[in-house]
C-alpha positions in Angstrom: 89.0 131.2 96.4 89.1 128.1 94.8 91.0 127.2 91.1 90.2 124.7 88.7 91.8 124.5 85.5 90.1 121.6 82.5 91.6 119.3 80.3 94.6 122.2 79.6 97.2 121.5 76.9 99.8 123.9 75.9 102.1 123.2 72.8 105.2 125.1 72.4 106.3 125.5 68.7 105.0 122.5 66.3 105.0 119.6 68.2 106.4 119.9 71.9 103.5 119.3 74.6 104.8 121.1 77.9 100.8 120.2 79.0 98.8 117.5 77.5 95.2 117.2 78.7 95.5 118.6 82.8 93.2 119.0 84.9 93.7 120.2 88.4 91.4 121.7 91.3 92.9 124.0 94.3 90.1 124.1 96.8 89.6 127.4 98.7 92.6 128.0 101.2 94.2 124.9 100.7 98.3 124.6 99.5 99.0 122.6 96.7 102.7 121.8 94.8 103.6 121.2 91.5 106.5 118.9 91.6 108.1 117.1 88.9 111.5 117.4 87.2 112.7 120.0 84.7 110.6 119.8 81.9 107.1 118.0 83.0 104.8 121.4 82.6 104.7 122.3 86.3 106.0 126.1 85.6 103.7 126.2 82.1 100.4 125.2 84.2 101.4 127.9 87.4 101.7 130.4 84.2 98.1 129.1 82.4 96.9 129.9 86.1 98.3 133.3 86.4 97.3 134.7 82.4 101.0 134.8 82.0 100.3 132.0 79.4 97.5 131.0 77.3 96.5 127.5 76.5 96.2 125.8 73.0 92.9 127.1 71.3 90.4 124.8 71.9 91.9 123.7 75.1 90.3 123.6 78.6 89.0 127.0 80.7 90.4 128.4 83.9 87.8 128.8 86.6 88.5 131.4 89.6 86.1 130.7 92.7 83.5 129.0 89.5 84.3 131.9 87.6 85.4 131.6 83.7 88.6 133.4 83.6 90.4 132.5 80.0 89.6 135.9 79.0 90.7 138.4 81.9 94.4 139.9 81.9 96.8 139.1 84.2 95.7 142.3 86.6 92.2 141.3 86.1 92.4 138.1 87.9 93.8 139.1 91.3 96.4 136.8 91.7 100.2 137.6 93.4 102.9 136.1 91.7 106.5 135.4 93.6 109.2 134.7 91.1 112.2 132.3 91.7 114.3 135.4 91.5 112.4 138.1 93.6 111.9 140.2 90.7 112.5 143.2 92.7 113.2 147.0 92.2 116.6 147.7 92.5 116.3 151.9 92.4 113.5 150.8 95.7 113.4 150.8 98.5 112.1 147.4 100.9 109.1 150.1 101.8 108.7 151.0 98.5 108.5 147.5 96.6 105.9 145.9 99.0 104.1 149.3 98.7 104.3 149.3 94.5 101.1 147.2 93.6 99.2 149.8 96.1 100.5 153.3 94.3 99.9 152.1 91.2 96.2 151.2 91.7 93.5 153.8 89.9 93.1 156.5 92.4 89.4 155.6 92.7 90.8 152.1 94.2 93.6 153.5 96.0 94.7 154.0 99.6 95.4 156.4 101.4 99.5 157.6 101.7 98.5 157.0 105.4 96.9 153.8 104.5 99.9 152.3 102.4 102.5 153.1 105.2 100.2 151.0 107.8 100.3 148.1 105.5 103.8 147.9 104.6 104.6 148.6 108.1 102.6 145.4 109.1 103.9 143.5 106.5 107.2 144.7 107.4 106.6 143.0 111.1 104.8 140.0 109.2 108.4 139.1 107.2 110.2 140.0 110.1 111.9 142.8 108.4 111.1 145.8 110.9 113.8 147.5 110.5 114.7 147.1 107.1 112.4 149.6 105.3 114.7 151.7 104.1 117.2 149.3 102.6 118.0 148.4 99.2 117.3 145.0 97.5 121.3 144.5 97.3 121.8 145.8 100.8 119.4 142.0 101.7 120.1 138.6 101.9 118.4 136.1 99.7 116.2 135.1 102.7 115.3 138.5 103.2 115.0 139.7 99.8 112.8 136.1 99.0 110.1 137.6 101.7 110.5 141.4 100.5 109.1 139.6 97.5 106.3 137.2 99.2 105.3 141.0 101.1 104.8 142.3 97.7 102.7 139.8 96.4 100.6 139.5 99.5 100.2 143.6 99.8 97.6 143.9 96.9 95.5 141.5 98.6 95.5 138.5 96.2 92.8 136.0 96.0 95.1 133.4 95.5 98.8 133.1 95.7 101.1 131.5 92.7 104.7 131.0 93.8 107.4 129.5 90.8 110.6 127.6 92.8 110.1 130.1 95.4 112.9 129.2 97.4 115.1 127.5 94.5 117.9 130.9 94.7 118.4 130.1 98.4 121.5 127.8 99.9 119.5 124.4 101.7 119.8 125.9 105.1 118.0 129.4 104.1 115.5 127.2 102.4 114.7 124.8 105.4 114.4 127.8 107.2 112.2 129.5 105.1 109.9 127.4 103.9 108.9 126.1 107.5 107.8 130.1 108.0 105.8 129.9 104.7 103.8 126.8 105.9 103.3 128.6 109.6 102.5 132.0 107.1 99.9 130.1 105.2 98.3 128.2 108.6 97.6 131.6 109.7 96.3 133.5 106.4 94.8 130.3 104.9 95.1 131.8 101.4 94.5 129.7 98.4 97.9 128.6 97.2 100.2 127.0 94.4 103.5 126.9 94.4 106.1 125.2 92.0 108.9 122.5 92.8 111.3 120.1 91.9 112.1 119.9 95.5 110.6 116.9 96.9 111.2 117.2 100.5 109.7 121.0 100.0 106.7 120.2 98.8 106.2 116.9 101.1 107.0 119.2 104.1 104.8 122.3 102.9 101.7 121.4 101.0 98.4 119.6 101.7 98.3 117.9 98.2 101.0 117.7 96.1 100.5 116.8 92.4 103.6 115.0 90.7 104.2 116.1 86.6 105.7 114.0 84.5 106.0 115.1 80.5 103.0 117.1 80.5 100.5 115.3 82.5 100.0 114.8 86.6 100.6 110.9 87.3 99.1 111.5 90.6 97.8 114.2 93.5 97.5 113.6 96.7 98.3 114.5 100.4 102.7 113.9 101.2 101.6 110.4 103.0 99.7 109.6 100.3 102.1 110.4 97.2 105.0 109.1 99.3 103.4 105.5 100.7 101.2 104.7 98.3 102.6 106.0 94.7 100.2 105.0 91.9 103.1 104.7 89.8 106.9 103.6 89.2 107.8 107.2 88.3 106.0 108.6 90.8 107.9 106.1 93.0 111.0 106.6 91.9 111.2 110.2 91.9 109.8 110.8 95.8 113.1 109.7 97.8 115.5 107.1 96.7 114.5 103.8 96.3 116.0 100.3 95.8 114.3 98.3 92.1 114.7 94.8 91.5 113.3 92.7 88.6 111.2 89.8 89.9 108.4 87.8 89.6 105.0 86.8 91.3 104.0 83.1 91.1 101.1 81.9 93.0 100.2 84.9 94.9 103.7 85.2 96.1 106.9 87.4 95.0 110.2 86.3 93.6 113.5 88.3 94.1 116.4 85.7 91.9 115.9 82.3 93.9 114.6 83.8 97.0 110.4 84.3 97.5 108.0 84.9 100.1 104.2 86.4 100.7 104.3 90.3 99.9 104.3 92.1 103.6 101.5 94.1 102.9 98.4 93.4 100.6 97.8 97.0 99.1 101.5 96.7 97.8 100.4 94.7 94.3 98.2 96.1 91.5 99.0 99.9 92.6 98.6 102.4 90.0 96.6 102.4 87.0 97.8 100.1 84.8 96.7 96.6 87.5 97.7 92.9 87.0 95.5 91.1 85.3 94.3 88.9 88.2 94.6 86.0 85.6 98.0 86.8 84.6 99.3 86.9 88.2 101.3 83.8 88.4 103.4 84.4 85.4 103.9 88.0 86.0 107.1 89.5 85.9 107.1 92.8 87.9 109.7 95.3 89.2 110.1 95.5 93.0 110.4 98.5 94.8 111.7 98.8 98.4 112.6 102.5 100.1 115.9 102.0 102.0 114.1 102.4 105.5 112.2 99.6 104.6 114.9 96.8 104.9 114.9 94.7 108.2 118.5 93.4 108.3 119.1 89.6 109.7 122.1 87.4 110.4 119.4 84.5 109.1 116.7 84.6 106.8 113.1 85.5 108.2 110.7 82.0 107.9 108.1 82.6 105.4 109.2 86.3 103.9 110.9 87.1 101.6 114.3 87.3 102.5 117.7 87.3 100.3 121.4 87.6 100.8 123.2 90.6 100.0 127.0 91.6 101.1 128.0 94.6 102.5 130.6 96.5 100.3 130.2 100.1 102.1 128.8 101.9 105.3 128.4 105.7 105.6 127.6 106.3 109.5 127.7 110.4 109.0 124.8 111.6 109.9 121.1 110.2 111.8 120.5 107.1 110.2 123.5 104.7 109.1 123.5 104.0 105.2 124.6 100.5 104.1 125.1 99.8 100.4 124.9 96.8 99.8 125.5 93.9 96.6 123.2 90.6 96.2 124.1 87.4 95.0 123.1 88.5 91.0 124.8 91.4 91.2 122.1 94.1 92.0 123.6 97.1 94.3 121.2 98.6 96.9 120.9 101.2 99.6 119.1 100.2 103.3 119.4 102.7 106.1 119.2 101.4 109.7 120.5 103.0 113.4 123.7 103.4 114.6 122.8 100.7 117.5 121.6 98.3 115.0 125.0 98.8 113.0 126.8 98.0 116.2 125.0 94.7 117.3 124.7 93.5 113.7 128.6 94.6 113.2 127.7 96.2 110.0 130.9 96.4 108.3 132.6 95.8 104.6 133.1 92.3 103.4 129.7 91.2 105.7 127.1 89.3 104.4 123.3 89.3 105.6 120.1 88.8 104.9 117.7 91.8 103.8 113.7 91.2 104.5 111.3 93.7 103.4 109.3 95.1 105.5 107.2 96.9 102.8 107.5 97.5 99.1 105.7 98.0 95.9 104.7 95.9 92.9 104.2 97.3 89.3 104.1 95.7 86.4 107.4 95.5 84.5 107.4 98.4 81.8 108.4 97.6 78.6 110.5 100.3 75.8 
């Protein structure tokens, strides 16, 4: 079943905008996040979806498989709803919450006592929670009590599937875990799906489009590789992974980083997003420079014809995968690069060091102005 919400606003009291003007579409089976920071809509829109919420009067419909369904109830529009905190039945049993939504049906809709107890129990074995029927929600784990609750929602047969921070209660290893089930879950139901975020590395890992909210709008959707390489704007490249931003400057088709300049590395790095260069304006453009900390080549000698400036070394963190170097340049600007542990070693990475740091990608926007 496919979603589509139209040009949705919701105002909360007399002025605040949690959504302002969204439109969105969920094709049939596919996963899509919400992700944004506390605050940008992402919960209100999941809710607008659901009936849980209603949008401004006047505002845009909610369509269900092409379906108008602004007017239907909550229960009318066949969606399962998993809360960030499982929402479950204490006084129940793990049998008896997944089996709820099927008891309470009208009898002319509803199964069988036999009927019910095959479900669960294949639900049960679904989860991965055989043999925990018969406990209580505070007998559970998080994990386990976060699936109890995914059980539930899926046991009423929903035509799509709305999920708000689903995993946000969980310590990161439970999470990791958990959410790499969910995607191998969804690969094998392929139910129409939406799920809620401020987790960037969760919704990168699980979804086929994620759409980033920021103050009440979506600054851009896309596929992970998409959002991540090619954001169509600073905040949407600031908020997926850290990044390094310098002030510069771009003067006859090439960029300026204090005194040092050289040809971008890649051509689809300038005009990104929807507020472009003026093509005109180029060579008296100043622009903020963006560079992910992966992206950094790191040289005793500056590269011929790139741009390449000086920076000195003033810590190295070597904990982990990937060595992190943060680093000063000559104006004063900190930054982050990361680079291997047999790079560190040949360059001797170490405090006090100076060397020069060439891009190997980056991205150009237009300098914003308060």
């Amino acid at each position: 079943m496919g979603i589509e919400v139209r040009n949705i606003t919701k105002t909360f009291g007399k002025s605040f905008k949690a959504l302002d003007d969204v439109s969105l579409r969920v094709e049939a089976g596919e996963l899509v996040a919400l992700l944004g920071p506390s605050g940008s809509g992402k919960t209100t829109l999941l809710r607008i979806i659901a009936g849980l919420e209603t949008p401004d009067p006047g505002s845009g419909p909610v369509f269900f498989k092409g379906c108008q369904v602004d007017s239907k109830k909550v229960s009318e529009r066949g969606v399962g709803f998993v809360f960030q905190h499982y929402a479950l039945f204490r006084h129940m049993t793990v049998f008896d919450n997944i089996a709820f939504g099927m008891t309470v049906k009208p009898r002319r809709t509803r199964l069988s006592k036999d009927e019910i107890r095959e479900k669960v129990q294949a639900l049960l074995h679904m989860i991965q929670l055989d043999n925990l029927a018969h406990r209580y929600p505070a007998q559970l784990s998080g994990g386990q009590r976060q699936r109890v609750a995914l059980a539930r929602a899926l046991a009423v047969e929903p035509k799509a599937l709305l999920l708000d921070e689903p995993f946000g209660a969980l310590d990161a290893k439970v999470r990791v875990e958990l959410r790499a089930w969910l995607r191998r879950l969804h690969d094998e139901i392929h139910l129409t799906s939406v799920f809620v975020t401020h987790d960037q590395d969760e919704a990168l890992e699980l979804a086929d489009r994620v759409a980033v909210m920021n103050k009440g709008k979506i600054e851009q959707i896309g596929t992970p590789d998409e959002v991540f390489h090619k954001p169509k704007t600073p905040f949407v490249m600031n908020f997926l992974g850290q990044v390094n931003q310098f002030h510069g400057r771009m003067e006859r088709g090439r960029v300026w980083i204090g005194n040092y300049q050289g040809v971008a590395p890649n051509k689809d790095c300038l005009n990104a997003g929807e507020s472009n260069f003026d093509s005109s304006e180029q060579d008296r453009s100043n622009v903020a420079v963006y560079i992910r900390p992966h992206d950094f080549d790191i040289s005793k000698a500056p590269q011929s014809g790139k741009l390449s400036f000086p920076a000195t070394v003033t810590r190295v963190r070597s904990a982990g995968n990937l060595v992190r170097v943060e680093m000063v340049t000559e104006s004063g600007e900190e930054l982050v690069a990361e680079t291997s542990h047999q790079e560190r070693a040949e360059l001797s990475l170490e405090t006090g060091e100076s060397f020069f740091m060439t891009p190997r990608n980056l991205r150009i926007f237009p300098e914003e102005h308060d």
